[in-house]
C-alpha positions in Angstrom: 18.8 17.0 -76.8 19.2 14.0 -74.7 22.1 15.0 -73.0 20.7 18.2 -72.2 17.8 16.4 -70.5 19.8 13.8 -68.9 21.3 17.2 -67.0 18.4 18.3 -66.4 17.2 14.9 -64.9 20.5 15.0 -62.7 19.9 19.0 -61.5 16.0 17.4 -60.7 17.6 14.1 -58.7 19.5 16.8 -56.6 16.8 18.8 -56.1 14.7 16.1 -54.3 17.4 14.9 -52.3 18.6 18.5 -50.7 15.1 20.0 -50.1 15.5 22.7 -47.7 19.0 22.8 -48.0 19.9 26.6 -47.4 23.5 28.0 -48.1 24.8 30.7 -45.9 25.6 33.2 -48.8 23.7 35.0 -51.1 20.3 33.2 -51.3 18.0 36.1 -51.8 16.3 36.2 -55.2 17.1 39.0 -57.6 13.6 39.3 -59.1 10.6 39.1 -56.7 7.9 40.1 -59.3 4.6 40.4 -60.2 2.9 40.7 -63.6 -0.6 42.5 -63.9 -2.4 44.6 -66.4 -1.9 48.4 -65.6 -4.5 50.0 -64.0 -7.6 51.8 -65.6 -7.6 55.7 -65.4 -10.6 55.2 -62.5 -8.3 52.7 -60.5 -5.0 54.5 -60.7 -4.5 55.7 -57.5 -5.9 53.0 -55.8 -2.9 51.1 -57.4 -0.2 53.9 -56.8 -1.5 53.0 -53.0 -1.1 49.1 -53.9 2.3 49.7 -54.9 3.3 51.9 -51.5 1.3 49.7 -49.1 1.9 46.2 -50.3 4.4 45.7 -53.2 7.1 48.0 -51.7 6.9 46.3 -48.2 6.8 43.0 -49.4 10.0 43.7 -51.5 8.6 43.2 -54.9 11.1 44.6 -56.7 9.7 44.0 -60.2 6.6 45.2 -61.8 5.7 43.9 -65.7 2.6 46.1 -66.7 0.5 44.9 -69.3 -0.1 48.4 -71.1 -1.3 46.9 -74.5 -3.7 49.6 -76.0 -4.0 51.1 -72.3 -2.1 54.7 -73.4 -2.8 57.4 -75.1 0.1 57.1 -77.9 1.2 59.9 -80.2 2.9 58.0 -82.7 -0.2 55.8 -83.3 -3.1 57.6 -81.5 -5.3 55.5 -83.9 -4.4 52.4 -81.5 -5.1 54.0 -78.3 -8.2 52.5 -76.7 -10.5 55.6 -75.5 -10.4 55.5 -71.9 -6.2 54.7 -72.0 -3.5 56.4 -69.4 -2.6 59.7 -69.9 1.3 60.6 -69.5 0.5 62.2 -66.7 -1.1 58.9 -64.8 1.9 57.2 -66.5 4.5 59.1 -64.3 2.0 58.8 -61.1 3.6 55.0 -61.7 7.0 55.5 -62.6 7.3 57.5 -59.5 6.0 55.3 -57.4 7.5 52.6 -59.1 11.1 54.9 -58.2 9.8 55.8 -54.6 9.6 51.8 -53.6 13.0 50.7 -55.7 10.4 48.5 -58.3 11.6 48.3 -61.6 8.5 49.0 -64.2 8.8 46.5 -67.3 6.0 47.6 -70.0 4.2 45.1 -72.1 3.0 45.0 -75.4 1.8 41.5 -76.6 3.9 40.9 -79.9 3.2 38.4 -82.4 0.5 36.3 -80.8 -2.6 37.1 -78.9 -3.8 39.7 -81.1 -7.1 39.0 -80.7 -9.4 37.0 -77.8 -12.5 35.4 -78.4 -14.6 37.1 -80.6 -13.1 40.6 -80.6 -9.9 41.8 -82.6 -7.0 43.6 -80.6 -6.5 47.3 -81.9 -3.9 46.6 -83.7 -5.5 44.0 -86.8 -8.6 46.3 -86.3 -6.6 49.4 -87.8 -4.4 47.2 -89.9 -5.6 44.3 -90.7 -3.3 43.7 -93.6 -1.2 42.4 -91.0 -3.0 39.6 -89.9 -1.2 36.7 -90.6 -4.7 34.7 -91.0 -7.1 37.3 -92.3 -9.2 34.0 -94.4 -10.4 32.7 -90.4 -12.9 34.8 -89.5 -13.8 35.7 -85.8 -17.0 33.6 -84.6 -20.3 35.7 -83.3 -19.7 32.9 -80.6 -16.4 31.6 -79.1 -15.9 28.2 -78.1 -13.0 26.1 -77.7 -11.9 23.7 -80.1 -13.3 24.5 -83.2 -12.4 23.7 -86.4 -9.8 27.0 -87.6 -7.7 25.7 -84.2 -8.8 29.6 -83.2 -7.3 31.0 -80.1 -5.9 34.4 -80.3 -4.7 36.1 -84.0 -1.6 36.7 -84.6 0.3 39.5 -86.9 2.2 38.5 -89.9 6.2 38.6 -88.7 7.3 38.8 -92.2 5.1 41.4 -93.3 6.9 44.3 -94.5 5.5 47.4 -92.4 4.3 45.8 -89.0 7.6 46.4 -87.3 7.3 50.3 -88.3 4.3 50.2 -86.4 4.8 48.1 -83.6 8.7 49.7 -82.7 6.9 53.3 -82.9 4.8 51.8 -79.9 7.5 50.0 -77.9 9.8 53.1 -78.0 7.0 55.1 -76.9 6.0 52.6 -73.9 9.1 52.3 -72.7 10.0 56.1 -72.9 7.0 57.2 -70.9 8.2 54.4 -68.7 11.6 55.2 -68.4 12.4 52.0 -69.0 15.0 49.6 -69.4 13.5 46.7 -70.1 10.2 45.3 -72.2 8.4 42.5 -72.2 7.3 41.1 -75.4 4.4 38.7 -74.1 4.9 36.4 -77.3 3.1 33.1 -75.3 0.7 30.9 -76.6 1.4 31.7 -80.5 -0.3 28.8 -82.4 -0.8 30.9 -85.9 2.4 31.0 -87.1 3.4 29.9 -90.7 0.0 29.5 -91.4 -0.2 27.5 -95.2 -2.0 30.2 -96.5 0.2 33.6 -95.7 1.7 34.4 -98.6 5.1 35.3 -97.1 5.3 32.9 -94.3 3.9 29.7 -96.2 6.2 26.7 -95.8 8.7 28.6 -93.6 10.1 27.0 -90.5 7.9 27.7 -87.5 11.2 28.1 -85.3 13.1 30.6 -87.6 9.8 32.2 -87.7 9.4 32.6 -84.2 13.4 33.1 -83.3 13.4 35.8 -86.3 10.8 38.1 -84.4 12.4 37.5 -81.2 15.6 38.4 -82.4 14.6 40.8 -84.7 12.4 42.5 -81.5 15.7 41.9 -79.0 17.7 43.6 -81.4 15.4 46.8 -81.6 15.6 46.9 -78.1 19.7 46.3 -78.1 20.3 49.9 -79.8 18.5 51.8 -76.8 20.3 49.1 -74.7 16.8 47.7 -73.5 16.6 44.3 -72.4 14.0 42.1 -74.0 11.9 39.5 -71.7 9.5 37.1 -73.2 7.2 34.3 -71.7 8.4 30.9 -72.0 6.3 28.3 -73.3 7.1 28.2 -77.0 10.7 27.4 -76.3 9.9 24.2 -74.2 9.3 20.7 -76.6 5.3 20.4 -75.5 5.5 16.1 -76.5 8.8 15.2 -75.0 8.2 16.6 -72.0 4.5 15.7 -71.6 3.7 19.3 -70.9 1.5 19.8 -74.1 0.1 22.8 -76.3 0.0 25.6 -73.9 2.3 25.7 -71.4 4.6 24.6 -74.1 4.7 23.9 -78.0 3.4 21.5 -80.1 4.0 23.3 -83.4 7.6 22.8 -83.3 8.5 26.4 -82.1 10.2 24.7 -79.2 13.7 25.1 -81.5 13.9 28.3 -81.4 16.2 28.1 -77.8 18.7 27.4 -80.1 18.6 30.0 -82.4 17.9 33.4 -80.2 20.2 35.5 -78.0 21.0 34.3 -74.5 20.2 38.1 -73.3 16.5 37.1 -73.7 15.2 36.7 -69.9 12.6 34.0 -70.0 9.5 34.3 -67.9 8.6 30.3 -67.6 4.8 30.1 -66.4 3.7 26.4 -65.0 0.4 26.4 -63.2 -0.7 23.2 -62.9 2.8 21.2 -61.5 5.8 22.9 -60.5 7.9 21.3 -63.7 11.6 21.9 -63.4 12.0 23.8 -66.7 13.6 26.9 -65.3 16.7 24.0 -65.2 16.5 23.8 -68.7 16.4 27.6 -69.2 19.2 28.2 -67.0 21.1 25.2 -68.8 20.8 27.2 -71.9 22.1 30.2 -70.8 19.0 32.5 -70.0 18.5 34.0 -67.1 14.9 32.7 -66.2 12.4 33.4 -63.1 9.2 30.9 -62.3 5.9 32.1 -62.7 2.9 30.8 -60.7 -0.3 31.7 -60.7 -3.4 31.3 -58.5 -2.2 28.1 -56.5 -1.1 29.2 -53.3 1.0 25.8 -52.4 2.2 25.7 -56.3 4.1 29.0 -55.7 5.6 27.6 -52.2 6.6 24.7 -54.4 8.2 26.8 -57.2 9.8 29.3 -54.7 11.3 26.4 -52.7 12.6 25.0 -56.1 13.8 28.5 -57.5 16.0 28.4 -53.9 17.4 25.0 -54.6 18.5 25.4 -58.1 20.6 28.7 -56.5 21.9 26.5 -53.7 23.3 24.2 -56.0 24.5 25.7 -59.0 27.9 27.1 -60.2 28.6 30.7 -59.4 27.9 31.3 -63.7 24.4 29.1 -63.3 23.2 30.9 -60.4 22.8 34.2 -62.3 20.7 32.5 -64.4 18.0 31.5 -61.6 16.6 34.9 -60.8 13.4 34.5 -58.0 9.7 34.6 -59.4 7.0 36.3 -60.8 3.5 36.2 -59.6 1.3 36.6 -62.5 -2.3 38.2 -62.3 -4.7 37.6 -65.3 -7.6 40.1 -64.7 -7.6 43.8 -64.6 -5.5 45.5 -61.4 -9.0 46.8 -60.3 -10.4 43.1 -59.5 -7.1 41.5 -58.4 -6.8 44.7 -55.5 -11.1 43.9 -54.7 -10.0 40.2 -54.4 -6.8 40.8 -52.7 -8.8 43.3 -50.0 -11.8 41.6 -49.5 -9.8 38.0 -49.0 -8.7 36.5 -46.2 -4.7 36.9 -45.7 -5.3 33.1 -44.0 -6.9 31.5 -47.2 -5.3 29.0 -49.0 -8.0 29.0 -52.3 -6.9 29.0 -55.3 -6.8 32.8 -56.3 -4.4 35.4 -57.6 -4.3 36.9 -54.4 -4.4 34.2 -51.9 -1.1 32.8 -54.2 0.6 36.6 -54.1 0.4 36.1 -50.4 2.1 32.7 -50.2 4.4 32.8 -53.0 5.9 36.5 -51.1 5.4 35.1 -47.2 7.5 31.9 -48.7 10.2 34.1 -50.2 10.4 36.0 -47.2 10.5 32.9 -45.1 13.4 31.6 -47.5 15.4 34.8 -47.4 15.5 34.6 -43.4 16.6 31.4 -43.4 20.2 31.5 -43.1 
């Protein structure tokens, strides 16, 4: 561990010193992303317009949709929320996604955030025999803390039929998709190993969490579909200061060690611009940055994402991929904000940070 962050110090030290510092070759990123929930029925085509009129010509190249519940499943139709995509509106996106050369990476949130606030996700609602903590009950009013350490549920990895579930609905997403890649979600998991599951009492919180990425990776392996994940609970949240959410503080964090290097790591920061795709990359993942709603945060991140390319080996450098703009309402109120802002404002929203973080990246990439 400490020589890994002594060369991660080393990689930061250079960083500093060759701000700016632009190589002739090969400094375009390979994923200019953005990550948003997929669009209601009622806002489809507005986003099918989103995607021709502003993703495309701002060379986003990658899209992650947050489908969750959002389509009307016939394996499972008992988890399909009511007003959810129909195949139909499904392949309205994976044309357009086609038409603009984006890459369309479902998501299904594994694991963790099964529930939010006081509502349960579909999933425990129909099968609640899967909740790894069905003894804490939801409160009639959320607050946060509270005694049960409640943020979102999470699903029992050990227990013997949620994967027969869960795989029935990643096969399907990603079909309908045509898709060769899925993302996982699996952030911010703080039930995990809780005392009183029967089968995951006393367990190690990192084999816990390696086993259902791996066990979730290796699903995807036989349809030779990558699997990509959010970060945080692979980063030490006490040694490096950067605490429970953006990182782990129930020992998770030891799971980098123990899960394949195929994994692609979304790494989220959105309050400092900390180094940790370094430590990613140093690892062996291939890893992209992930801001949010501050506008000079991405620039920061972007300029960083450049550097580590700049400097790295020839086998490093495929592990720094570009970035990934995430978006945490619905598409319909991040295309409202996004058209009724203006392009000039630097406040902190989702869309005044997708315009910096994709003016910065072109600025970088016509900078020779």
């Amino acid at each position: 561990m400490r020589t890994i962050f002594r060369l991660f110090l080393s990689l930061l030290i250079l960083s500093v010193f060759t701000k700016g510092y632009s190589q002739v070759t090969e400094d375009t990123f390979p994923v200019k992303g953005l990550s948003i929930a997929a669009p209601d029925s009622d806002r489809l085509n507005d986003f099918v317009n989103f995607m021709n009129e502003e993703l495309g010509p701002r060379g986003v190249n990658t899209l992650i949709l947050r489908v969750d519940y959002n389509y009307e499943y016939k394996s499972h139709p008992e988890l399909a929320n009511e007003d959810a995509l129909s195949t139909e509106e499904v392949k309205k996106l994976v044309a357009a996604g086609q038409e603009n050369k984006i890459r369309i990476i479902p998501q299904v949130n594994l694991l963790g955030h099964q529930s939010w606030h006081t509502n349960l996700n579909n999933l425990l609602k129909v099968y609640p025999e899967f909740d790894e903590t069905p003894h804490i009950e939801l409160p009639d009013k959320y607050e946060w803390p509270n005694e049960d350490g409640l943020y979102c549920k999470s699903y029992c990895p050990l227990h013997p039929k949620v994967h027969d579930v869960v795989f029935d609905l990643v096969d399907e997403i990603c079909e309908v998709f045509e898709a060769d890649a899925f993302h996982a979600g699996m952030d911010e998991v703080f039930y995990i190993g809780n005392e009183n599951c029967p089968r995951c009492s006393g367990r190690d919180k990192a084999e816990l969490f390696a086993g259902e990425v791996t066990k979730i990776r290796n699903h995807l392996a036989k349809s030779d579909r990558e699997l990509w994940i959010w970060g945080d609970r692979l980063i030490d949240g006490k040694t490096t200061g950067i605490g429970m959410w953006e990182a782990s503080m129930n020992n998770t964090h030891r799971a980098i060690d123990m899960i394949p290097e195929d994994v692609f790591i979304c790494d989220w920061h959105y309050e400092r611009a900390d180094p940790t795709p370094v430590y990613f990359a140093m690892k062996g993942f291939r890893v992209a940055a992930c801001p949010w709603r501050d506008p000079k945060l991405a620039r920061m991140q972007a300029q960083n994402m450049h550097s580590y390319r700049a400097q790295a080996t020839k086998k490093m450098k495929e592990n720094f991929t570009g970035l990934i703009q995430t978006v945490w309402t619905g598409a319909g109120n991040f295309m409202d904000e996004f058209y009724a802002s203006d392009p000039a404002s630097e406040e902190n929203t989702a869309a005044a940070c997708f315009r910096a973080l994709f003016d910065e990246i072109e600025k970088i990439e016509n900078t020779k």
